[in-house]
C-alpha positions as CSV (number, residue, x, y, z in Angstrom):
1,X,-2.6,2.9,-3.9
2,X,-0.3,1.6,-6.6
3,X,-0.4,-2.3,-8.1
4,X,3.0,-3.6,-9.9
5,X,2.9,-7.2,-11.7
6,X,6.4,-8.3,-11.5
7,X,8.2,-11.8,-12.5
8,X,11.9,-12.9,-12.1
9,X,11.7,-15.6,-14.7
10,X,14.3,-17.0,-17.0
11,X,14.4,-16.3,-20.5
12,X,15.4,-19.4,-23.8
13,X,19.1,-17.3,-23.0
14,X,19.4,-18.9,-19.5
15,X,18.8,-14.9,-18.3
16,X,16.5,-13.1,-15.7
17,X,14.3,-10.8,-16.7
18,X,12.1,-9.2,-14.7
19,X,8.9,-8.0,-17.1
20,X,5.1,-9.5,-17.2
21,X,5.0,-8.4,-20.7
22,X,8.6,-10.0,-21.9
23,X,7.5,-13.3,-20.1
24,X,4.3,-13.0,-22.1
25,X,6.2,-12.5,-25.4
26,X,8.5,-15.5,-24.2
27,X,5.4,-18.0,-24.1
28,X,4.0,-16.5,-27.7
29,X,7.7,-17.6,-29.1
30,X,7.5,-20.9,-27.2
31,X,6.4,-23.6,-29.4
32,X,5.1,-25.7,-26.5
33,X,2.5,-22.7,-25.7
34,X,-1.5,-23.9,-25.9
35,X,-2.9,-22.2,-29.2
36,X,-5.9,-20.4,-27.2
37,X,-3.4,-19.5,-25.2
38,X,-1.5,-17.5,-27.7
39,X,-4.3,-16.3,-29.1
40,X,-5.3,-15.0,-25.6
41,X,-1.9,-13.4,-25.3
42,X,-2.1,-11.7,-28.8
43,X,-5.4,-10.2,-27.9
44,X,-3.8,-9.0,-24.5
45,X,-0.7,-7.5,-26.2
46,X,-2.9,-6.2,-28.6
47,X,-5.4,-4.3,-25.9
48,X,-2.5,-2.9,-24.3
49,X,-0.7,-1.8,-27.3
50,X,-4.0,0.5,-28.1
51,X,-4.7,1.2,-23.9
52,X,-1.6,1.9,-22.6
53,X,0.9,4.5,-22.9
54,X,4.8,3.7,-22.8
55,X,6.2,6.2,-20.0
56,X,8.5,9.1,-21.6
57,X,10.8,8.9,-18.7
58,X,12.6,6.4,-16.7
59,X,15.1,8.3,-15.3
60,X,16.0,12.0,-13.4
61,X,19.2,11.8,-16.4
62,X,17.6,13.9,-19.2
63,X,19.9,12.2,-21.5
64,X,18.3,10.0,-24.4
65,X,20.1,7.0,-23.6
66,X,19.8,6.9,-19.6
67,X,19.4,3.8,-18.2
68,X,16.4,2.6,-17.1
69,X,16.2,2.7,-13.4
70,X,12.1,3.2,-12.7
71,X,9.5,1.2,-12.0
72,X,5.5,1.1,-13.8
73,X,2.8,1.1,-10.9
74,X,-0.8,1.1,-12.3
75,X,-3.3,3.3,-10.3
76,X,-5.8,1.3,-8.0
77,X,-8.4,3.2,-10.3
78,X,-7.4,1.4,-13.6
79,X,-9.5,-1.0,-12.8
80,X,-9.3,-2.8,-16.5
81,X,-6.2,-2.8,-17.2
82,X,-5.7,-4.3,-13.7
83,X,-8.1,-6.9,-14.9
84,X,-6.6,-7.8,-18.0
85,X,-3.0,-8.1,-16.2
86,X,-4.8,-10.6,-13.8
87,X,-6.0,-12.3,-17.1
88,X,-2.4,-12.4,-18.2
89,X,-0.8,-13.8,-14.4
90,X,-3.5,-16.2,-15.2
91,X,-2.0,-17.4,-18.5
92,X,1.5,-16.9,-17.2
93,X,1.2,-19.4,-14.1
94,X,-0.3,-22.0,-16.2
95,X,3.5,-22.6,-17.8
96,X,5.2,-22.2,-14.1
97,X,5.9,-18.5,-14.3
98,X,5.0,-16.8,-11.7
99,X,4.0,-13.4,-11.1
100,X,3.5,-11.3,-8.0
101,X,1.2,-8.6,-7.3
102,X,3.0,-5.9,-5.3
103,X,1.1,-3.2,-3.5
104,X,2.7,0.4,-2.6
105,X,1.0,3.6,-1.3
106,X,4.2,5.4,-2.3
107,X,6.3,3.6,-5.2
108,X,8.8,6.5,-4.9
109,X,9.6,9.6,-7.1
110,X,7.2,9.8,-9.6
111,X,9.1,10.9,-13.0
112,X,5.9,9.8,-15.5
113,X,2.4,9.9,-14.6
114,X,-1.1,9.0,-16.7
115,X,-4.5,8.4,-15.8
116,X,-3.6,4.7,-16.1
117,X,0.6,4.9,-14.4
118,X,3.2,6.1,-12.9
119,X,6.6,5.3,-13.7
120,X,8.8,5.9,-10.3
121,X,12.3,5.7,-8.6
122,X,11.6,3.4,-5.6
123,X,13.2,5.1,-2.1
124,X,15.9,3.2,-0.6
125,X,14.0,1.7,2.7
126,X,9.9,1.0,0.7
127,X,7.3,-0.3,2.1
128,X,5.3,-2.8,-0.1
129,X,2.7,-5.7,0.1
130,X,2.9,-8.6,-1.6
131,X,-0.5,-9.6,-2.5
């Protein structure tokens, strides 16, 4: 089983983007954001910057500038960082951004996989839960 956070939020550009962790670094800008709250999100960011790997591949293109065209799943076993994203939906919704917790037993072709994630091209026709 395979967990995504995702958001479909609007950035200070009038522009969606889709990230938990660019919404969270929207809110640490924002001046209108609680101070325990951005202290809350700077120990998150900081967690995950030392806990979490960035995927080498996003793409089947071998080419250094591919685009981007896979999704990060965390493993049902990775159990804290799960956690700690819950901690940071938590944070999130308080300022009307809202994130959904996506469930998958197969989030597609895997082209990056960790203890932690999987970075994967979705198939056309997926089956996912929303949570």
């Amino acid at each position: 089983m395979f967990l995504r956070f995702t958001t479909q939020f609007k950035n200070e550009d009038g522009e969606f983007e889709k990230g938990v962790f660019q919404a969270a670094a929207f809110l640490r800008r924002n001046s209108e954001t609680y101070n325990y709250d951005l202290q809350l999100l700077e120990e998150l960011k900081h967690w995950f910057n030392l806990n979490l790997d960035r995927p080498t591949r996003f793409s089947k293109s071998k080419r250094k500038n591919a685009e981007s065209k896979s999704l990060s799943w965390y493993k049902s076993t990775a159990r804290e960082h799960i956690q700690k994203m819950y901690d940071m939906k938590a944070i999130l919704e308080k300022y009307d951004i809202i994130i959904e917790v996506v469930m998958s037993d197969n989030p597609g072709t895997i082209l990056y996989e960790d203890d932690i994630q999987v970075s994967a091209l979705p198939f056309r026709t997926e089956r996912r839960k929303v949570l």
